[in-house]
PDB file as gemmi writes it, atoms N, CA and C in Angstrom:
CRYST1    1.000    1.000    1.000  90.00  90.00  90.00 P 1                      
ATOM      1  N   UNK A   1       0.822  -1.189   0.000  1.00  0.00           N  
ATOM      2  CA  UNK A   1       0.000   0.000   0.000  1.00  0.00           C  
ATOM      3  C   UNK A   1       0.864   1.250   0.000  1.00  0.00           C  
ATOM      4  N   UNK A   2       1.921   1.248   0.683  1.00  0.00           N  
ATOM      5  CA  UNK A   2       3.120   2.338   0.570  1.00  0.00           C  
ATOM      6  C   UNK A   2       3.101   2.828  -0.662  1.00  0.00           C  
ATOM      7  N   UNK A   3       3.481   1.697  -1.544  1.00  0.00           N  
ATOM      8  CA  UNK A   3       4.163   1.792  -2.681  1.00  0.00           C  
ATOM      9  C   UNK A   3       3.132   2.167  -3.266  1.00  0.00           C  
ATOM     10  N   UNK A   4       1.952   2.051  -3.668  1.00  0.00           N  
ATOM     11  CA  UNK A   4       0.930   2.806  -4.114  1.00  0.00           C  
ATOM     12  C   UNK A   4       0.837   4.254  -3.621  1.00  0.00           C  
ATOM     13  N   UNK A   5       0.849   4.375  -3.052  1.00  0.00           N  
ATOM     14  CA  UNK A   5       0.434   5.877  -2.159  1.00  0.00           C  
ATOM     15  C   UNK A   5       1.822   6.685  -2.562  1.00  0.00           C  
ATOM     16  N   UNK A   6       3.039   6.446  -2.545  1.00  0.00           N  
ATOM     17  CA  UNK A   6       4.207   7.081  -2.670  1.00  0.00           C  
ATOM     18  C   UNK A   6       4.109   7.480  -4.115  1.00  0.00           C  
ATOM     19  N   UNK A   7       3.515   6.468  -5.086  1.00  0.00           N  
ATOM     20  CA  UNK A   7       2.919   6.692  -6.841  1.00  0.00           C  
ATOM     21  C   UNK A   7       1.984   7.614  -7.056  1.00  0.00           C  
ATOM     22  N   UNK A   8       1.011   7.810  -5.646  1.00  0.00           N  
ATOM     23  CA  UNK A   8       0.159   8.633  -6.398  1.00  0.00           C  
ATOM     24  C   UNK A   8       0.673  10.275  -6.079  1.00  0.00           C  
ATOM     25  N   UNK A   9       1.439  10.634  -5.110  1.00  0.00           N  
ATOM     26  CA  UNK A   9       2.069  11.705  -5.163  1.00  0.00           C  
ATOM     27  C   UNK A   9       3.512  12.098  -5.225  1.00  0.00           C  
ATOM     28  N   UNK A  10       3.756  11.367  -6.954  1.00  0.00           N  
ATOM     29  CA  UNK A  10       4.982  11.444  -7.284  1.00  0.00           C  
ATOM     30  C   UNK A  10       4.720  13.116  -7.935  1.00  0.00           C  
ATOM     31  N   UNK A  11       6.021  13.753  -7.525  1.00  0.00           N  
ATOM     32  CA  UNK A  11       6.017  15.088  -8.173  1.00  0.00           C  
ATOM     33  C   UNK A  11       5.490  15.343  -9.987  1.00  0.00           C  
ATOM     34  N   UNK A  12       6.126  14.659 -10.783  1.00  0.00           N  
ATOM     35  CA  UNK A  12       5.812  14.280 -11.673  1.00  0.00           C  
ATOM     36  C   UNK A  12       4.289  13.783 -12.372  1.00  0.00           C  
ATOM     37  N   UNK A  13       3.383  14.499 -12.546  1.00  0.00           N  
ATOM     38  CA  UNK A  13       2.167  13.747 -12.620  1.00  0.00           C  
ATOM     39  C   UNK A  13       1.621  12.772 -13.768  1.00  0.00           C  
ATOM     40  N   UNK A  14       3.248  12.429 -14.471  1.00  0.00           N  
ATOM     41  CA  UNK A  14       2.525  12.175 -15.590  1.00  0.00           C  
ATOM     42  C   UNK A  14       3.281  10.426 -15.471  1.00  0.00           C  
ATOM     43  N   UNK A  15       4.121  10.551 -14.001  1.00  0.00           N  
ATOM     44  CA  UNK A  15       4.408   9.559 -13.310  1.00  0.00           C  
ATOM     45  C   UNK A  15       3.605   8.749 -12.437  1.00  0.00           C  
ATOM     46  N   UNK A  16       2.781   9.461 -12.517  1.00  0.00           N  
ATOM     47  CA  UNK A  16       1.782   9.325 -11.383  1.00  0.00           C  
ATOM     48  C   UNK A  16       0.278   8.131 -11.757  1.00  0.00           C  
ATOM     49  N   UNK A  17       0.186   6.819 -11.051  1.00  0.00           N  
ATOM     50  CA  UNK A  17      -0.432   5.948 -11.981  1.00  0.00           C  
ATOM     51  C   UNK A  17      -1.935   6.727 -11.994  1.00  0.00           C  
ATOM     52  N   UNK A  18      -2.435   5.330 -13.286  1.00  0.00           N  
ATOM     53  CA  UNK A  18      -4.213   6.415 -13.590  1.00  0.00           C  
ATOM     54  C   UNK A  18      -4.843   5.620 -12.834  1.00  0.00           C  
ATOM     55  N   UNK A  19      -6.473   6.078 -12.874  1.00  0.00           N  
ATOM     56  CA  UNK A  19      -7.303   5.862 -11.928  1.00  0.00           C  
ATOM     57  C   UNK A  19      -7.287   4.047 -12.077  1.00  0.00           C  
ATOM     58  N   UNK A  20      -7.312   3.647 -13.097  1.00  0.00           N  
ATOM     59  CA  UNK A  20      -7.360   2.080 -13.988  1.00  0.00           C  
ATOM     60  C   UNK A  20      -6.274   1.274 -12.663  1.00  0.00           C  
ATOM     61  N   UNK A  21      -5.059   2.020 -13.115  1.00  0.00           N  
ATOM     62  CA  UNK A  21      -3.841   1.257 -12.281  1.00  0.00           C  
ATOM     63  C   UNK A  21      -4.476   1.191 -10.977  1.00  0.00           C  
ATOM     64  N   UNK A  22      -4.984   2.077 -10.063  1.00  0.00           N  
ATOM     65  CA  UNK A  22      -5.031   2.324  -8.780  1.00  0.00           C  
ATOM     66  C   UNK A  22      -5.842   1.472  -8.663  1.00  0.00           C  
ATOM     67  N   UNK A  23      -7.395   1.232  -8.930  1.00  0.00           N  
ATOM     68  CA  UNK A  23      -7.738   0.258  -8.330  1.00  0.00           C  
ATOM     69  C   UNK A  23      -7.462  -1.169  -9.016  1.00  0.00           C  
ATOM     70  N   UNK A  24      -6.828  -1.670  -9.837  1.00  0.00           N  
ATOM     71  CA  UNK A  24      -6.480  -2.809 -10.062  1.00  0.00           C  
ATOM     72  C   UNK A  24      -5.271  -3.142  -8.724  1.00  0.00           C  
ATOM     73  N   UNK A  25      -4.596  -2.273  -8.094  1.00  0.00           N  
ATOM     74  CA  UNK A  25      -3.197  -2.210  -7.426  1.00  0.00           C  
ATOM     75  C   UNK A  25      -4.436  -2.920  -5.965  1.00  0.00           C  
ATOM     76  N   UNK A  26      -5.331  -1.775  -5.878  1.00  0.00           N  
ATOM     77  CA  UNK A  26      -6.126  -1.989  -4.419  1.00  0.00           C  
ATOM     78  C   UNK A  26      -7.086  -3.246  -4.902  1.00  0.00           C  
ATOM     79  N   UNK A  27      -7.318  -3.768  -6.011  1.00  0.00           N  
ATOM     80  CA  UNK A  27      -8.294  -5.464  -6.067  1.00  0.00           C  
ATOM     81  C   UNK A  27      -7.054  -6.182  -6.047  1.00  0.00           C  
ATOM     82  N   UNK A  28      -5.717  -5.988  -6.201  1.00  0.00           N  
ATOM     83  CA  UNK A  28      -4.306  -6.832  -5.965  1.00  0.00           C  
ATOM     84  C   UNK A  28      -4.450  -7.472  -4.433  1.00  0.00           C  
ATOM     85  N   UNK A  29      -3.920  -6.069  -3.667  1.00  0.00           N  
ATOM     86  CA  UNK A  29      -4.183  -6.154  -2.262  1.00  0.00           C  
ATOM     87  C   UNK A  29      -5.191  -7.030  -1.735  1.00  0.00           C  
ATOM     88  N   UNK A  30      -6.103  -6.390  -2.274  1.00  0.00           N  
ATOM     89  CA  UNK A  30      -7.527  -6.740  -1.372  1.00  0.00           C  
ATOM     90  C   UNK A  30      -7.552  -8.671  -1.139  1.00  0.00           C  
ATOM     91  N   UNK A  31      -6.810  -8.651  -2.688  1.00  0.00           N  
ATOM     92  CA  UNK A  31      -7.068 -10.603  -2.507  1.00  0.00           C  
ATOM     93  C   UNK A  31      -5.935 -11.059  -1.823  1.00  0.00           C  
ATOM     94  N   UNK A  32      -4.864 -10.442  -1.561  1.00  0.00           N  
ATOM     95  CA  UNK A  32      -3.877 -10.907  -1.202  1.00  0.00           C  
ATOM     96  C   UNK A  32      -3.605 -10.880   0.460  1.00  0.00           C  
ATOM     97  N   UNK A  33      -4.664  -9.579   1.061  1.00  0.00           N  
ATOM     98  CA  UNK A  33      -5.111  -9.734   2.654  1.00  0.00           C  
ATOM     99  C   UNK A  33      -5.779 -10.823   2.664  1.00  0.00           C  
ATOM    100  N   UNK A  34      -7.031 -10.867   1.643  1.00  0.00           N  
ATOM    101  CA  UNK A  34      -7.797 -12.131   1.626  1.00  0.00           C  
ATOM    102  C   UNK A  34      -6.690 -13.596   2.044  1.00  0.00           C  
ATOM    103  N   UNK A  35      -6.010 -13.514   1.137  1.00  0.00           N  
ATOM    104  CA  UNK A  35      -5.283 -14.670   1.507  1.00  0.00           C  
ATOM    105  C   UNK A  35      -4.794 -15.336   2.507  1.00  0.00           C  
ATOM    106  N   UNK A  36      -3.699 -14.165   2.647  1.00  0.00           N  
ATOM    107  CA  UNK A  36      -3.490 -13.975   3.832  1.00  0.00           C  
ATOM    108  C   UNK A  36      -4.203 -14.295   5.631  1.00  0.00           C  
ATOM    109  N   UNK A  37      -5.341 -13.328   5.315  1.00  0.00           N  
ATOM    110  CA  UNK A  37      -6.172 -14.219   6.199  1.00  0.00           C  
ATOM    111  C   UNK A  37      -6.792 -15.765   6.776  1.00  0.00           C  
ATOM    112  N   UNK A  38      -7.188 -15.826   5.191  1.00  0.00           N  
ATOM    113  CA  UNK A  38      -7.177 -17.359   5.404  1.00  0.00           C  
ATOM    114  C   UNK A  38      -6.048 -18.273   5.477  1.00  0.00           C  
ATOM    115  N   UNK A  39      -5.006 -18.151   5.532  1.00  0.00           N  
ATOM    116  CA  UNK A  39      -3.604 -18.801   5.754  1.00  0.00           C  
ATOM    117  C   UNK A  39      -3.542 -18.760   7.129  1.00  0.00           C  
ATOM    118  N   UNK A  40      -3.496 -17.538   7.564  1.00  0.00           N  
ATOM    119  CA  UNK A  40      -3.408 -17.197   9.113  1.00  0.00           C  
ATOM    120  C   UNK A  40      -4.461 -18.057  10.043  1.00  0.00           C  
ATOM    121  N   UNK A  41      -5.790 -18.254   9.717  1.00  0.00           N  
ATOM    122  CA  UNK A  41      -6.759 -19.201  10.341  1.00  0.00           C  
ATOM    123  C   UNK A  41      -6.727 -19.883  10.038  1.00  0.00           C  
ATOM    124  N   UNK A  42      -6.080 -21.056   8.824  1.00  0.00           N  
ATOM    125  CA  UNK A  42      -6.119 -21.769   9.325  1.00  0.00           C  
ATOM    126  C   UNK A  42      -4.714 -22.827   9.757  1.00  0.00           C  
ATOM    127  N   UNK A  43      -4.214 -21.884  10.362  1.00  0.00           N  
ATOM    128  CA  UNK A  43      -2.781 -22.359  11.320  1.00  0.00           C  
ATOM    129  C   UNK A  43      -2.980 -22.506  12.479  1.00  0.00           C  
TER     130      UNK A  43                                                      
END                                                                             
């Protein structure tokens, strides 16, 4: 999530990812807490 957030206020705006990237980056995450979670329960 850093690394997203540090992208979206890169000085540069044309560095800066588009709305497309951003939430594909946050449905990345989202499955990968998912995962995560369920790894964690069931240990």
């Amino acid at each position: 999530y850093a690394n997203l957030y540090m992208k979206c206020w890169e000085s540069e705006p044309e560095k800066r990812p588009t709305l497309h990237e951003i939430l594909t980056e946050l449905e990345r995450l989202s499955k990968e807490i998912e995962i995560l979670s369920v790894i964690n329960h069931s240990v």
